[in-house]
Every structure is written in C-alpha cells, then in structure tokens.
C-alpha positions in Angstrom: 16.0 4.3 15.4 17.5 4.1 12.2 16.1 3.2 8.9 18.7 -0.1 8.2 17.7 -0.8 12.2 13.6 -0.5 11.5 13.8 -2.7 8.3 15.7 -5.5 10.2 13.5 -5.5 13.3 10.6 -5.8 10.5 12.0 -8.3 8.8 13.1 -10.5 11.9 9.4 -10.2 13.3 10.0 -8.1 15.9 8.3 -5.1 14.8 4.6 -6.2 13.6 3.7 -2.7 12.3 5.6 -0.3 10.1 4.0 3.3 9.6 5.7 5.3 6.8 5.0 7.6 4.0 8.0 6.4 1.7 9.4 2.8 3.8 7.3 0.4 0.5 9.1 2.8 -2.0 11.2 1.8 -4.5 14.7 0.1 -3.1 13.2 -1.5 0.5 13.1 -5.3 0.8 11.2 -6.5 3.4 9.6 -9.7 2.0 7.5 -10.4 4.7 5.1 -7.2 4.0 1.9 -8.4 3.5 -0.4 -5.5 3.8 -0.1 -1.9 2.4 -2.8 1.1 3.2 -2.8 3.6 0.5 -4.2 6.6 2.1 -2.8 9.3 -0.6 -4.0 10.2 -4.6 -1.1 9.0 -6.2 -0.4 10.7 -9.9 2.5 7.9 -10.6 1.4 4.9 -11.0 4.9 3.3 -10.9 5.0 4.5 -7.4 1.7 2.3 -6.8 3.6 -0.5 -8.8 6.3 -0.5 -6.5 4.2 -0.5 -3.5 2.2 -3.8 -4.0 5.5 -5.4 -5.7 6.6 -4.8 -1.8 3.9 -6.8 -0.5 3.8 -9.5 -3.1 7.3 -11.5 -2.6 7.2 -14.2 -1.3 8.1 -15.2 2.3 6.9 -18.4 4.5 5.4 -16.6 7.1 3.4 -14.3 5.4 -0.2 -13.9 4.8 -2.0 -13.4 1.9 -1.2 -10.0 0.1 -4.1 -7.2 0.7 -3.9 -3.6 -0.6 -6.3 -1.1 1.3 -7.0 2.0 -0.7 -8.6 4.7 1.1 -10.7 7.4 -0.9 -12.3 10.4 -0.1 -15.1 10.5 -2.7 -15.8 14.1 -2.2 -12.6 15.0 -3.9 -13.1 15.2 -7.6 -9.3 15.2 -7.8 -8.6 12.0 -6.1 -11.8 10.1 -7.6 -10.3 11.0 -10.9 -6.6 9.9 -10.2 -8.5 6.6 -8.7 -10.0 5.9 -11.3 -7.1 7.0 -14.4 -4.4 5.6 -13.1 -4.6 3.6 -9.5 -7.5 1.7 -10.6 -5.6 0.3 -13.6 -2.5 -1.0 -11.9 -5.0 -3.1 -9.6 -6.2 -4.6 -12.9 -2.8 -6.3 -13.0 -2.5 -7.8 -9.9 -4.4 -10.9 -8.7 -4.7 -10.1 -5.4 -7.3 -8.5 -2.5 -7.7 -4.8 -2.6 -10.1 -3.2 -0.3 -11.3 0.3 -1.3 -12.8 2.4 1.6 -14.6 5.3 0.7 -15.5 8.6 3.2 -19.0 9.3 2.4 -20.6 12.4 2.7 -21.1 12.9 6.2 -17.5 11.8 7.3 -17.9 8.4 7.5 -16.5 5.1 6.5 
C-alpha cells in the first residue's frame, strides 16, 4: 500500500491503527489522530512539536488528545534528553501525556 493510499484509509476510518516511525512527521494531515506513542529519545524537539501538533487538530470524531512517552530509565542518555528537551515541549501543551518508564528488572 502506498503512503497517499494508508493516509486516506486513516482518515476515512477504515484503518483504526497506523504504525510508523516518520507517518506524524512534519507535512502529514490526518486530523483525526488522536494518540501518538513516542517510543524513541528524541534530540529535536521540533520533531516532538510536530508530532503532538498531529494529534491536536481538530476533527468531530476524535477523542481526546493523549501522548504516551515511553522511557527506559536505565539509559542516562535518554533520561537526560527527557528531561532537556521532551519534557519542556509537554509544558506547552494542555493535554494528557502518559510517561511509562522500564524499571530495573525489565518491567513496565
């Protein structure tokens, strides 16, 4: 399936679940995006700005807005870039995030 053909099934409601690295990036619009899992450090923070721009616009069947930031606390690297930079832009946005963290022994 193409790209085009994947963003119009998604936006006509007939795909209910879009996995993709890059798809929220800048230039998609898919209004009805409601959800976004972060599963990544991220070192731009206009990338993360993008992302939850995606899942804020406004569309009539769409829930809520919620961000889902997974973060594996036993990487200094990633707790730092959390906390520098992705942290921040979620200051400026009034909506749910939901940060899951992998403890120690594997879990979440």
């Amino acid at each position: 399936m193409e790209c085009k053909e994947v963003l119009n099934d998604l936006s006509a409601g007939k795909t209910l679940v879009l996995f993709s690295q890059k798809m929220a990036d800048e230039g998609s619009d898919v209004p009805i995006l409601s959800r976004i899992f972060l599963t990544c450090p991220a070192r731009n923070t206009n990338g993360t700005t993008q992302r939850i721009g995606r899942i804020k616009r406004p569309h009539v069947s769409k829930a809520a807005p919620i961000v889902y930031d997974y973060l594996d606390t036993r990487i200094g690297l990633a707790v730092s870039q959390f906390k520098t930079r992705r942290a921040k832009v979620y200051d400026r946005y009034p909506i749910e995030f939901i940060r899951t963290e992998k403890q120690d022994d594997g879990t979440i």
